[in-house]
Every structure is written in structure tokens, then in C-alpha cells.
NUBA-356267 format. One record per residue (C-alpha): x, y, z. Coordinates in Angstrom, 3 decimals. Example, Ala and Ser with C-alpha at 12.3 -4.5 7.8 and 13.67 -1.06 7.14 Angstrom:
<atoms>
<x = 12.300, y = -4.500, z = 7.800> .
<x = 13.670, y = -1.060, z = 7.140> .
</atoms>
This chain:
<atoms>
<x = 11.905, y = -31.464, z = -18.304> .
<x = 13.618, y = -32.796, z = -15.214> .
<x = 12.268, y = -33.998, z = -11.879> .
<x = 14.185, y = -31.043, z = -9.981> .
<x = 12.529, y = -28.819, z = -12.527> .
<x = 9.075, y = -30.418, z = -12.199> .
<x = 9.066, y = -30.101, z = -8.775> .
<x = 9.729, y = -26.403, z = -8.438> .
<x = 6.589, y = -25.292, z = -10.766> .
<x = 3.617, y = -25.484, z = -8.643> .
<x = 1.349, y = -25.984, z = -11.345> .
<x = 2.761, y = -29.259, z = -12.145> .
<x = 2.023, y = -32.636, z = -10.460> .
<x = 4.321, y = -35.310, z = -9.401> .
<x = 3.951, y = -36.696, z = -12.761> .
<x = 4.426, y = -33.344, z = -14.403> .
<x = 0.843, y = -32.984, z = -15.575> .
<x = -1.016, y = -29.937, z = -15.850> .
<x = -2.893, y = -29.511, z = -12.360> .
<x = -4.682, y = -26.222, z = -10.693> .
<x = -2.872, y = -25.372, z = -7.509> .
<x = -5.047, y = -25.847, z = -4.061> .
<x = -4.862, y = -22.821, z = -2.032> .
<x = -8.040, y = -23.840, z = -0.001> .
<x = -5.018, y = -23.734, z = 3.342> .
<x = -3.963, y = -20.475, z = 2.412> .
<x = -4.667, y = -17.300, z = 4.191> .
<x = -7.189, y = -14.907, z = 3.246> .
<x = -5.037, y = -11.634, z = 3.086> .
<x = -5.589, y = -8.683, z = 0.921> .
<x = -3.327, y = -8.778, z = -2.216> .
<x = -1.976, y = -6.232, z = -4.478> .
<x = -0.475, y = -6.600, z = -8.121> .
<x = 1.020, y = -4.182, z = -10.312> .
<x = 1.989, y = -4.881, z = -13.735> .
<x = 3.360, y = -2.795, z = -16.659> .
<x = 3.928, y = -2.404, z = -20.274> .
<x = 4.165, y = 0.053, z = -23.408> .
<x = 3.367, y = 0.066, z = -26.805> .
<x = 5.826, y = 1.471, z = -28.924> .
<x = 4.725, y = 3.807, z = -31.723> .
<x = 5.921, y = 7.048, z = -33.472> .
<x = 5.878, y = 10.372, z = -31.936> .
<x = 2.666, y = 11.863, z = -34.395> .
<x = 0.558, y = 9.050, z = -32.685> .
<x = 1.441, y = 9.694, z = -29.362> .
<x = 0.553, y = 13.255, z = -29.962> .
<x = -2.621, y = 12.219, z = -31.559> .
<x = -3.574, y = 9.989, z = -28.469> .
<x = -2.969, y = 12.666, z = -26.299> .
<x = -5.142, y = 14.663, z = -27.693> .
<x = -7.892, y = 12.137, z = -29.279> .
<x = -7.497, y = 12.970, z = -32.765> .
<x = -7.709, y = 9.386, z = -34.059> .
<x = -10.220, y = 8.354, z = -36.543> .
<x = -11.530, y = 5.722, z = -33.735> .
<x = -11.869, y = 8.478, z = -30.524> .
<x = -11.851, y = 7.967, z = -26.766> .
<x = -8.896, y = 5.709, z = -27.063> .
<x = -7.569, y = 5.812, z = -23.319> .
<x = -10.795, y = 5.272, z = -21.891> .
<x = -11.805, y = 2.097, z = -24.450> .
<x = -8.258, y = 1.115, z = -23.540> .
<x = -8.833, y = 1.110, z = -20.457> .
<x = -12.281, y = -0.483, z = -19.844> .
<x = -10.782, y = -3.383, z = -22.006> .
<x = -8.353, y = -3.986, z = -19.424> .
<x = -10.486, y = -4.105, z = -16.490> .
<x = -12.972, y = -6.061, z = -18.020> .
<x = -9.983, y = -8.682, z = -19.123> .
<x = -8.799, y = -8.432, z = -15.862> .
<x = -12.343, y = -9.757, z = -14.190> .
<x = -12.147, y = -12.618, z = -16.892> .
<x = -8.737, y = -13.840, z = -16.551> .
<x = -9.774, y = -17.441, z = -15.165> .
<x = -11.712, y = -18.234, z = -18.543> .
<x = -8.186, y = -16.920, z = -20.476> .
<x = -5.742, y = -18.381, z = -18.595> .
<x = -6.483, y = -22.486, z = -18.071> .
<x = -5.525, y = -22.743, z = -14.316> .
<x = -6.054, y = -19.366, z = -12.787> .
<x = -8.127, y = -19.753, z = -10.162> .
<x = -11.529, y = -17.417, z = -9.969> .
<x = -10.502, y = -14.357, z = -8.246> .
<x = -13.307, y = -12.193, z = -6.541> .
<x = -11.388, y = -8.445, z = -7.109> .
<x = -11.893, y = -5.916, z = -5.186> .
<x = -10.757, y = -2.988, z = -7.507> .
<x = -8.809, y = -2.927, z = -10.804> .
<x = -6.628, y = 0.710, z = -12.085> .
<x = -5.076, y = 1.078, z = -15.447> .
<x = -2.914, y = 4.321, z = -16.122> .
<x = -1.498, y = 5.089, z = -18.929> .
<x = 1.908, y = 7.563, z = -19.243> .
<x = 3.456, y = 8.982, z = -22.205> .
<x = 7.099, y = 9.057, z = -23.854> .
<x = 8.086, y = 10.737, z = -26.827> .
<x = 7.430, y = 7.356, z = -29.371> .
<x = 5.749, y = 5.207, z = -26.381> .
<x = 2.747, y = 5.137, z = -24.306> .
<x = 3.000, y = 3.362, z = -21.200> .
<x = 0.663, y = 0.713, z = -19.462> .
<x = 0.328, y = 0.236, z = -15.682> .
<x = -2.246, y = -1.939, z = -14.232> .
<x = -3.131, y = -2.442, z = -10.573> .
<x = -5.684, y = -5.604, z = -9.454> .
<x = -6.354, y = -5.936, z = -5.825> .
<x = -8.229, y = -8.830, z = -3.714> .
<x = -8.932, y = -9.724, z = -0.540> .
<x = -8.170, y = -13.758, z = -0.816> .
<x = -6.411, y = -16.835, z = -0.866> .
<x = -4.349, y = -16.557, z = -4.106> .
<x = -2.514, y = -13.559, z = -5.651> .
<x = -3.820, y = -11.210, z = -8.854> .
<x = -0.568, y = -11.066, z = -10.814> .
<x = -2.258, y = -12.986, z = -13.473> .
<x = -5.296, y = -10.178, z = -13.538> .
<x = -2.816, y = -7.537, z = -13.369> .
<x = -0.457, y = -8.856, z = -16.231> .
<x = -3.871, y = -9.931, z = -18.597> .
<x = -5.186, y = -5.962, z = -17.848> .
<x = -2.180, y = -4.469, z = -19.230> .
<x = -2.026, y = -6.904, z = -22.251> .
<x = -5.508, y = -6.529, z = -23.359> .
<x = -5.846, y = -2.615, z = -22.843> .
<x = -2.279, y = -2.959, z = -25.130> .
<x = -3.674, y = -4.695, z = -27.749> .
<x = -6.643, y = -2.593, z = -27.440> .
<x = -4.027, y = 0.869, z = -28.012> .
<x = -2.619, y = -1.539, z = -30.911> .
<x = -6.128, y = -1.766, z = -32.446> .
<x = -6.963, y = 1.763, z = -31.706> .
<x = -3.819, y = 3.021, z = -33.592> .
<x = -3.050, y = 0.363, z = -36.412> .
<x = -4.469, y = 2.282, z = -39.333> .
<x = -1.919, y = 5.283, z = -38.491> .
<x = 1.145, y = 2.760, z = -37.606> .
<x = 0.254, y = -0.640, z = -38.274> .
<x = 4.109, y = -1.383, z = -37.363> .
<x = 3.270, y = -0.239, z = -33.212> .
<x = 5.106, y = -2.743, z = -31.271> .
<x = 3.379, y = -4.148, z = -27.893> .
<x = 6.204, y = -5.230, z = -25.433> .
<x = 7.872, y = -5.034, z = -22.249> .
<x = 4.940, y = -6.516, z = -20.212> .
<x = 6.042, y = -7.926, z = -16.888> .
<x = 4.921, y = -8.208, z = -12.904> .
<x = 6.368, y = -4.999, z = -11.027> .
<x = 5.356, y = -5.678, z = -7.779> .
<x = 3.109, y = -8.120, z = -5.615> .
<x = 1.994, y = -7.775, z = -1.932> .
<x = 0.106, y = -10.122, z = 0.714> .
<x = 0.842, y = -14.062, z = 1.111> .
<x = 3.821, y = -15.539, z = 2.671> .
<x = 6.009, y = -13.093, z = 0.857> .
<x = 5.024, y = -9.896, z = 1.905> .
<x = 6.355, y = -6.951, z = -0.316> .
<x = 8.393, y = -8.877, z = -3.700> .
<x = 9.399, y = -6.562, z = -6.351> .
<x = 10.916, y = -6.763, z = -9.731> .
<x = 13.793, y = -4.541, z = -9.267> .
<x = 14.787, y = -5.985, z = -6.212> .
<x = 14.624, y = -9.649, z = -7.281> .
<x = 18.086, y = -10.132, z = -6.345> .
<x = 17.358, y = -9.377, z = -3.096> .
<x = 13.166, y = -9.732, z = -2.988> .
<x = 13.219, y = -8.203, z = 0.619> .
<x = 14.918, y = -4.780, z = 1.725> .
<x = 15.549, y = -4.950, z = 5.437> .
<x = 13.979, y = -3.172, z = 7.914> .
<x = 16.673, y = -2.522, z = 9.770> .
<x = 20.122, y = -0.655, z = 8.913> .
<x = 23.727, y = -2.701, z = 8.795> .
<x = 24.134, y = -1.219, z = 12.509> .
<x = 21.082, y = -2.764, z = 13.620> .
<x = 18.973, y = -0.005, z = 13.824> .
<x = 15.518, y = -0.349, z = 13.173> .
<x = 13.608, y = 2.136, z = 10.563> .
<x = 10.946, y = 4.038, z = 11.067> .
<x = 8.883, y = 7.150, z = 8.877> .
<x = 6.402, y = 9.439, z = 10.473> .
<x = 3.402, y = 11.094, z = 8.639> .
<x = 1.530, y = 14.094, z = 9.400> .
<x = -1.787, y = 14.258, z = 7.747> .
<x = -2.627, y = 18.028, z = 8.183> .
<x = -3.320, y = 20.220, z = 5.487> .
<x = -3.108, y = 23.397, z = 7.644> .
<x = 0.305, y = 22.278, z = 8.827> .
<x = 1.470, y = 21.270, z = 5.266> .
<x = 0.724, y = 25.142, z = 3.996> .
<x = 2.529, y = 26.941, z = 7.252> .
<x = -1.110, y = 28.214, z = 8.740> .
<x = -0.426, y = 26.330, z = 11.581> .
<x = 1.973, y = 23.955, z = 13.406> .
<x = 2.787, y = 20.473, z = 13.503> .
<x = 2.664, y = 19.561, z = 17.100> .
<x = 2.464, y = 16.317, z = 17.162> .
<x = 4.746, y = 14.820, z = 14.615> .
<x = 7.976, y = 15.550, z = 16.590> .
<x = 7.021, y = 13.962, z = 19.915> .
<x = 6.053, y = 10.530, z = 17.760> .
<x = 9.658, y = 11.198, z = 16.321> .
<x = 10.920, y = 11.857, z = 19.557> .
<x = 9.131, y = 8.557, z = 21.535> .
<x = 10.392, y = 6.168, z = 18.910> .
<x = 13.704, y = 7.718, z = 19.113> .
<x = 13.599, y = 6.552, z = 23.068> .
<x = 13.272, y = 3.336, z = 21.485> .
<x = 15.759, y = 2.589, z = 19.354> .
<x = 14.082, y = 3.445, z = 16.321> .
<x = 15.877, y = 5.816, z = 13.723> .
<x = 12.903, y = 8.127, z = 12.545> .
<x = 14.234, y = 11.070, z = 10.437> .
<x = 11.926, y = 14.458, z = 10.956> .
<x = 8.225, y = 13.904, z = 10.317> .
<x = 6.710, y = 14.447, z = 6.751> .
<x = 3.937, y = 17.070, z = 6.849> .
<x = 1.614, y = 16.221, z = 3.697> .
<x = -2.063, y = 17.597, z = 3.333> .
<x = -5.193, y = 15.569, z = 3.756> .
<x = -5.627, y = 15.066, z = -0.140> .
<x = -1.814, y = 13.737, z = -0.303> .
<x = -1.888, y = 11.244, z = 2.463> .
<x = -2.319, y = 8.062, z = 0.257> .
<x = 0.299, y = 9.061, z = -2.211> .
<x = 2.953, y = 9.706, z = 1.097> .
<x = 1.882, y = 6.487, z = 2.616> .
<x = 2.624, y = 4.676, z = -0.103> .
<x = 5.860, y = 5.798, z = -0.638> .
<x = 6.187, y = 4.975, z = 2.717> .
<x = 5.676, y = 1.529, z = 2.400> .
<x = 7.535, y = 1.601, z = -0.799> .
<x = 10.940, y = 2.208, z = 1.559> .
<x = 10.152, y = -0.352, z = 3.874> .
<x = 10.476, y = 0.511, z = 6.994> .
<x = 10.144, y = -1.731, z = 10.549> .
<x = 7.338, y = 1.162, z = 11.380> .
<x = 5.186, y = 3.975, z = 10.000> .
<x = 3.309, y = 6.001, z = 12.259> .
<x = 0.402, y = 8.192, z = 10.892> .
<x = -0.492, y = 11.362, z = 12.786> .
<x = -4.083, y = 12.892, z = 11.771> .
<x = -6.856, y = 12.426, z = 9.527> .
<x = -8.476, y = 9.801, z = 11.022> .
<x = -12.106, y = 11.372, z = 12.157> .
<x = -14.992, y = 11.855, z = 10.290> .
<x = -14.496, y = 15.531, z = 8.367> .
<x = -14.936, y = 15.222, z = 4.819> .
<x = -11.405, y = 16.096, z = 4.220> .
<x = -10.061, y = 13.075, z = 6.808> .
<x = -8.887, y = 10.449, z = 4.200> .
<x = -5.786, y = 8.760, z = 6.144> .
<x = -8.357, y = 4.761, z = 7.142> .
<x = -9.354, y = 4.707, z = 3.939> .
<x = -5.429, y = 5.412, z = 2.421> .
<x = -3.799, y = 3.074, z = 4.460> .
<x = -6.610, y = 0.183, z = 4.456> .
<x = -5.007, y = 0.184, z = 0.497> .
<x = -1.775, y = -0.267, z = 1.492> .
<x = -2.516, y = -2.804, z = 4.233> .
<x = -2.007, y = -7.200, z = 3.726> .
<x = -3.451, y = -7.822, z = 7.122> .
<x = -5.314, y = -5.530, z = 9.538> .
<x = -4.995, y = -5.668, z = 13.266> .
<x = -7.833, y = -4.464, z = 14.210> .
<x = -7.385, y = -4.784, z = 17.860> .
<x = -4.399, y = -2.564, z = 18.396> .
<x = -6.556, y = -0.285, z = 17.121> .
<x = -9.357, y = -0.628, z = 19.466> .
<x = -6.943, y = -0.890, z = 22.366> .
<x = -6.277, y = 3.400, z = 21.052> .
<x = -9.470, y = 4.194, z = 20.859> .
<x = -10.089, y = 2.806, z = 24.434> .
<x = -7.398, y = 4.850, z = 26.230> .
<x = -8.441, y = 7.865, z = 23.772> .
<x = -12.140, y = 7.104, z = 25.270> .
<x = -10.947, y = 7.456, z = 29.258> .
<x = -10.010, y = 10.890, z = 29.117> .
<x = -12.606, y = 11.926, z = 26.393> .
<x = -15.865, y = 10.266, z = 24.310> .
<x = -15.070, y = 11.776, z = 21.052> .
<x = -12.734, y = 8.733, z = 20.565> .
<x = -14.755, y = 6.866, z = 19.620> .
<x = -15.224, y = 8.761, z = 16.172> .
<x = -11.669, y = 8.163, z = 15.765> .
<x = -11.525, y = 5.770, z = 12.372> .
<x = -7.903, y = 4.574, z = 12.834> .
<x = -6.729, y = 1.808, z = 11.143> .
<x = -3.914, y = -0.528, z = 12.364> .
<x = -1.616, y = -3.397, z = 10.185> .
<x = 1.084, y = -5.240, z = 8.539> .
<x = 2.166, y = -3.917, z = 4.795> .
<x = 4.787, y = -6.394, z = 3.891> .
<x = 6.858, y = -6.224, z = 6.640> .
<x = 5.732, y = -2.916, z = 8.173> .
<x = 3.947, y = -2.114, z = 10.665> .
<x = 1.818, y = 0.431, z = 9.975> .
<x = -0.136, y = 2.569, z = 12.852> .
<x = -2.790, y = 5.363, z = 12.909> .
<x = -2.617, y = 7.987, z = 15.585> .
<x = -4.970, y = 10.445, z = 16.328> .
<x = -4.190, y = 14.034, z = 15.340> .
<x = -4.166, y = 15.877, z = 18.720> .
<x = -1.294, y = 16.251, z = 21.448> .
<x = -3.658, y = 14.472, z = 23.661> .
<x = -4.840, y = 11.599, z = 21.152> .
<x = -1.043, y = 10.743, z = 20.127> .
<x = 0.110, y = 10.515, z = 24.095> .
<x = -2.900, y = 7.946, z = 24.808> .
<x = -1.409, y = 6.058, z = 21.123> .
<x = 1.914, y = 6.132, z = 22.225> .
<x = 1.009, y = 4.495, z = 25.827> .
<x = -0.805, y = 1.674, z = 24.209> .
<x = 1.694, y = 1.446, z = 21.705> .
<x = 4.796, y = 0.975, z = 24.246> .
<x = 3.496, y = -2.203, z = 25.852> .
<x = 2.998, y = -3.504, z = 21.393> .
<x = 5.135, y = -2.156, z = 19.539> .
<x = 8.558, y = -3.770, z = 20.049> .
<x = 6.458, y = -7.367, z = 20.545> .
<x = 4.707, y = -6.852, z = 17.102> .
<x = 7.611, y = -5.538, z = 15.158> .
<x = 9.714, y = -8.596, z = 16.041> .
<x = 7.022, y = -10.577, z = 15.105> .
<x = 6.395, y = -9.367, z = 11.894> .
<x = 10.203, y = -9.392, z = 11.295> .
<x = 9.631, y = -13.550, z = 11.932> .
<x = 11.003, y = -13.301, z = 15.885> .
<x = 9.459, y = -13.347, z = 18.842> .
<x = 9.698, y = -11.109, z = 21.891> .
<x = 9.665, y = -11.632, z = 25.234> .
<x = 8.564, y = -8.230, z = 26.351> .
<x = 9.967, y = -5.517, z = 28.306> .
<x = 9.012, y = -3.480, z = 31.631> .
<x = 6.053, y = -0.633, z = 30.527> .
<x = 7.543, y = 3.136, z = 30.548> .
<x = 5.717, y = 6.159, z = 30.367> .
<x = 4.285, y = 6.805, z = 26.843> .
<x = 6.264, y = 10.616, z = 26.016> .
<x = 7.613, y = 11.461, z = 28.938> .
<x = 6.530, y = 14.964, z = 29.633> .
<x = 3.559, y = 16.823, z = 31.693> .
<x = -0.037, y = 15.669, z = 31.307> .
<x = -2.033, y = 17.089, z = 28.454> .
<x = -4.867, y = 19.141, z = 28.897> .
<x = -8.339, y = 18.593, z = 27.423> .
<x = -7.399, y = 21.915, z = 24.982> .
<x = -4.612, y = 20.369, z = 23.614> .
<x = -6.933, y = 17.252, z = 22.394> .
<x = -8.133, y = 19.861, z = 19.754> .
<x = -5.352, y = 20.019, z = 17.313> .
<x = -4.917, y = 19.644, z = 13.597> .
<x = -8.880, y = 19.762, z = 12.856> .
<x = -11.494, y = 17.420, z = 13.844> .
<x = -12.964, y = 16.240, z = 16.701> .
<x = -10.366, y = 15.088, z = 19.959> .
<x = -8.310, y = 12.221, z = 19.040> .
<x = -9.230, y = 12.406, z = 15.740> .
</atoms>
């Protein structure tokens, strides 16, 4: 092996021994892996897995708990992975017509990445399938295992199918920065009622040079699933309307604390403060504010009233923190008024469910 060579593998030393990398300087930010894989079989035992008719029964779920419980053991498997304290592990499995496919999510909230726990979950809860099938096609093939995607660290967003190019830009070839609104409302998303407040977030970041197409109306229960896409796109910005009080059915916090590398929990407080001038129920307001790769991401409340006291806070931030995030700096710009119409009234702080400004 070569010096140059030596040099660019971390887990080499100068002398191109073996060595466990020290990420004791690192940042603690929350990290997200996803890996994949399949196990090739016939069609008869893909049918028979689907519907648990092997000999050995429960195969998904043994499959499964295999892979989590390699993924919380991956240090004592692989030499120099470092002890990872996870904070939640997924396996899914999908289904082709002579495959059945292996995806594995492993989260943390560290130092060091989980691509490692990720890529051992899917390989054990393969080998697992492998075992679980063998005595009806003892020619299965495990393959195709690799690292989909990674978030948090230095970074950001990297993904396998754009390793090429490992970061989409936020902003178009004109310049124009990106941005996706989401309207958590379940009433809205069936046509009982109206989205009010999605078009005047479209319409303020219009004022600003953002390119926002119309808003997405999702319900409650599809929030995290939206959001994620979201992020998938990566946008400069991604403002969430609604959700974010304290009704069973509000679930937008606890979708986008998954999506989140780094919270900034103080834009978030600075919302709830305005929100709490012109009414108390703010304060119930869970909103959640961050970074996702290179997104901002931003919860507003779900009321006309709520969104305006966002947006005001929001106009002194925003353009600051997006540069930032982007890796430039900003040297900020006069303060305008937040949307630009008449005040709103106390009864308009009562839309899309919940309590005001939630």
C-alpha cells in the first residue's frame, strides 16, 4: 500500500498500522444511517415468507430482532468500531417476485456515525432470512449490501446515488434559493376545511427571494413521511405549518426532531415568545427548530395569528441562518414587516385545531 493511500484511510496510522480513530473533538450531533440489501431466492419462498408457511415460523420478526440486536453489538464484531450508544434501530423488509429486500435504519445522538450498525443490521437479519429459508433453497443468495444514506457530522446529507455529486444544492442554476412548505392539518388534507395559513408562508418567502412552489397539505398521521421527503429534496428551507400543540393527533416535534442533525432550540423559543405577547397559550406550542443536512428546517404554529408572530421572528433569522448553514456568513439586512397585511385578530389564532399558536 502506498503512503498517499495510507494517508487517506483514517483507520490507519502514519505507519499504516491498525489504529481506532479519536473522535473525542468531534461534535455531538444526531446521526442517521440507512443501509440495504436482499436475499435472492425463488418466487415459492417469497410467497411462503409472506405468508409464514415455513417449517421454522415468524421469520420477519426473528429476522428482524437479529438485526437490531447485531446492530447494538457491532463494536465487539467489527475490531475498531467505536461503542455507539443508539438511540433507535428499524429493519423493513420489502418483497420482489424472487427477492426479499433488507433496509436498516440506526440512529445516535454522538460523536461518530452508525453506518457500521446500520450495514451489520442488514447483514445479520440476511443471514438470519438465509437460515430461516435454507432447507427450501439452500442455493438463496445474500448480496447487494451497501450504505444508502448517512446524515449529521461535517457532511451533512451524503447519499449513495448521488456520490458523484454527494451534495444537491440548495439553490437553483439562477440563484434562487429553494424552499417547501408543509401543512400539517388533517381537516385541510380531506377538504372539511381550509388551509389558511400555508399560502401566506408561501407568499412571505416569496417576498424573499425564495422559490416555494404551493404548500403541501398532508394530515397529522402523514407529517413524518412528507417531512422526510422534504428533506430528501434538499431544500435551503422547509417551513412546517401545524401540529405542533399538545392534541393527541399533533405529531409534527416529534417528526421533525427525526429528521433533525442539530436543533436550534432558541429560534424556537424566540416564536414562542412573540406567540406569548399577544396570547399565553403559546407556550403549549411544542415547535421544534434545526439544521437537516443543509436545511433549515422551521416549525410554525398552525393559526393565522401563530404563523404572522413566526414569520416576524423569522425575518430578522432567516436569511442570516440560511447563509450560514450554506457555509457563508451574512451581514444582515433592515427588519420588514413579517406578512404584510392587516393585524390578526385573537379569532383567527384558532385555526387548524388546537390551542392558539399551536
Amino acid at each position: 500500500m502506498s503512503e498517499g493511500h495510507m494517508s487517506e484511510l483514517t483507520h490507519l496510522d502514519d505507519d499504516g498500522r491498525a489504529r481506532m480513530v479519536d473522535v473525542g473533538g468531534k461534535p455531538v450531533t444526531r446521526r442517521v444511517a440507512i443501509a440495504e440489501g436482499r436475499l435472492d431466492t425463488t418466487a415459492e419462498v417469497v410467497a411462503l415468507v409472506r405468508s409464514d408457511g415455513l417449517k421454522k415460523a415468524d421469520v420477519l420478526p426473528t429476522a428482524r430482532i437479529a438485526g437490531i440486536s447485531a446492530a447494538k453489538r457491532t463494536s465487539e464484531l467489527i475490531p475498531l468500531a467505536h461503542i455507539v450508544p443508539l438511540d433507535a434501530v428499524s429493519i423493513d423488509f420489502g418483497f420482489e417476485e424472487s427477492a426479499v429486500t433488507i433496509r436498516a435504519t440506526a440512529t445516535t445522538t454522538g460523536r461518530t456515525g452508525v453506518e457500521m450498525e446500520a450495514l451489520t443490521a442488514v447483514a445479520v437479519a440476511g443471514l438470519t432470512l438465509h437460515d430461516m429459508v435454507k432447507a427450501v433453497d439452500p442455493a438463496a443468495q445474500l448480496g447487494g449490501i451497501r450504505l444508502v444514506e448517512k446524515r449529521g457530522g461535517k457532511r451533512g446529507v451524503w447519499r449513495a446515488d448521488d456520490a458523484a455529486s454527494p451534495e444537491t444544492p440548495a439553490t437553483d442554476a439562477a440563484g434562487t434559493r429553494r424552499a417547501i412548505v408543509l401543512v400539517a392539518s388533517t381537516r385541510a388534507a380531506a377538504g372539511t376545511a381550509d388551509d389558511t395559513t400555508g399560502p401566506v408562508i408561501v407568499g412571505w418567502l416569496g417576498s424573499r427571494g425564495f422559490d416555494a412552489a404551493a404548500p403541501r397539505v398532508v394530515a397529522d398521521a402523514d407529517i413524518a413521511d412528507a417531512l422526510r421527503s422534504a428533506v430528501d429534496e434538499q431544500p435551503a428551507v422547509i417551513l412546517t405549518t401545524g401540529g405542533t400543540g399538545v392534541s393527541p393527533t399533533d405529531r409534527t416535534p416529534e417528526a421533525t426532531h427525526a429528521v433533525l442533525d442539530r436543533e436550534l432550540p432558541g429560534v424556537a423559543e424566540a416564536i414562542r415568545t412573540a406567540g406569548r405577547s399577544a396570547t399565553p397559550t403559546a407556550a403549549l406550542s411544542r415547535a421544534l427548530a434545526g439544521v437537516a443536512g443543509r436545511t433549515v428546517v422551521v416549525n410554525l404554529p398552525g393559526s393565522r395569528g401563530g404563523v404572522a408572530d413566526g414569520l416576524a421572528v423569522l425575518d430578522e433569522l432567516l436569511p442570516h441562518l440560511v447563509d450560514q448553514v450554506a457555509g457563508g456568513d451574512h451581514a444582515g439586512r433592515p427588519i420588514a414587516g413579517a406578512v404584510g397585511d392587516e393585524p390578526v385578530g385573537e379569532s383567527e389564532r384558532m385555526e387548524h385545531g388546537g390551542a392558539p399558536h399551536a
